[in-house]
C-alpha positions as CSV (number, residue, x, y, z in Angstrom):
1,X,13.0,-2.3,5.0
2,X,12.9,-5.6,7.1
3,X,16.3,-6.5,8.7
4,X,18.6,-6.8,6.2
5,X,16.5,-6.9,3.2
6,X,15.3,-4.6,1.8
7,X,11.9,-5.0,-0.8
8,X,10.6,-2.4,-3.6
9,X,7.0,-2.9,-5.4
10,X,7.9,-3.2,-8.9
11,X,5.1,-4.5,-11.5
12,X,2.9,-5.4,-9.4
13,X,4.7,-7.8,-7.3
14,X,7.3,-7.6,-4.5
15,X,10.7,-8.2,-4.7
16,X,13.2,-8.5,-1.7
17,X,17.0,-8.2,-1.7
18,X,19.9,-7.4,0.6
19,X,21.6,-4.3,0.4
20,X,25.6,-3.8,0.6
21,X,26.8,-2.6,3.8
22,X,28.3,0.4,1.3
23,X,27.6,2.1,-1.5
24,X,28.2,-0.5,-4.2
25,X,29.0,2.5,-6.8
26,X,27.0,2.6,-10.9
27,X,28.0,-0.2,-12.7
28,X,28.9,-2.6,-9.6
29,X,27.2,-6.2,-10.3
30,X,24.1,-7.1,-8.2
31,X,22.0,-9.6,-7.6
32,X,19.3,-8.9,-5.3
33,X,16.2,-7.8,-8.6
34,X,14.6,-4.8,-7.4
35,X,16.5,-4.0,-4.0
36,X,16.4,-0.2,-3.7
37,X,19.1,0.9,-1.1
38,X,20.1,4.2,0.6
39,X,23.0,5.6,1.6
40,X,22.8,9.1,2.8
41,X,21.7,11.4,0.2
42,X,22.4,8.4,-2.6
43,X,19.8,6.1,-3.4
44,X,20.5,2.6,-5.4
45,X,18.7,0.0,-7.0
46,X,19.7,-3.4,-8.5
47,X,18.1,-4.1,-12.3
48,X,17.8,-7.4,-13.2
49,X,18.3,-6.6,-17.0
50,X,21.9,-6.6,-17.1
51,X,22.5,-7.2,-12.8
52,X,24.1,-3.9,-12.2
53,X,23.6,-1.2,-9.6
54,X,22.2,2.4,-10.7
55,X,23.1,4.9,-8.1
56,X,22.1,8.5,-7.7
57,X,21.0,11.7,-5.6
58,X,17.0,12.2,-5.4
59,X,16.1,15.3,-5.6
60,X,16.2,17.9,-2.5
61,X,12.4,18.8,-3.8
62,X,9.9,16.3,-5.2
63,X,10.1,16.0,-9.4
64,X,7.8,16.5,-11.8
65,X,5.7,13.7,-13.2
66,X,7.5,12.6,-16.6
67,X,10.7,14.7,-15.9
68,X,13.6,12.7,-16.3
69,X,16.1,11.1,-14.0
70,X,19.6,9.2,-13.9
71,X,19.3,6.4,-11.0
72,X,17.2,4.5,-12.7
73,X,14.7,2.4,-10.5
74,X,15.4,4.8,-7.7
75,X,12.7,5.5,-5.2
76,X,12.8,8.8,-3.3
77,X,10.3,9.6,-0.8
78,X,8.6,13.1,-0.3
79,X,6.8,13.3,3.3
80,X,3.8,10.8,2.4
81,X,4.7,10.7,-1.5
82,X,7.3,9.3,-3.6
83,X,8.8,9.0,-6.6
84,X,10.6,6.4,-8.7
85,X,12.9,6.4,-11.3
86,X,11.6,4.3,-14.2
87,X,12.2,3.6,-18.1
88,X,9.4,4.3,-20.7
89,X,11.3,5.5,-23.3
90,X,14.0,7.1,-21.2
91,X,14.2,7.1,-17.8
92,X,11.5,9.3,-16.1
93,X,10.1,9.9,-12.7
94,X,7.1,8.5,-11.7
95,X,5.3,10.2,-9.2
96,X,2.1,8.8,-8.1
């Protein structure tokens, strides 16, 4: 997070956005491509493919690799580890 933005590595490439003072709720229209925000125990991210918010709850423990998920491009973080939510055929956490 710097200031107000806040910036997620997707594909290979950083993207920056600003993140609602709020919770902008599922379904809200965004505009900020790739901004991953938190609020309290609910993470969410802002997808470019039809500019709406996906919200959810990560996980209390990390996921498996592959197991799915709901907040699509989510990204929890597990001490030094994380895990994002990302769709290959579903949405499915990736855990590097």
């Amino acid at each position: 997070k710097h200031g107000p933005n806040q910036c997620s590595r997707w594909g290979g490439s950083w993207k920056c956005g600003t993140c609602p003072g709020s919770s902008p709720g599922s379904g809200a229209s965004c505009g900020s491509d790739g901004a991953v925000c938190k609020y309290g125990g609910t993470v969410c991210g802002c997808e470019s493919y039809d500019w709406d918010w996906y919200c959810g709850t990560c996980p209390a423990t990390k996921p498996s690799d592959e197991s799915s998920c709901s907040a699509y491009r989510s990204v929890c973080v597990y001490g030094s580890s994380y895990c994002r939510c990302r769709y290959s055929g579903g949405p499915k956490w990736d855990c590097p």
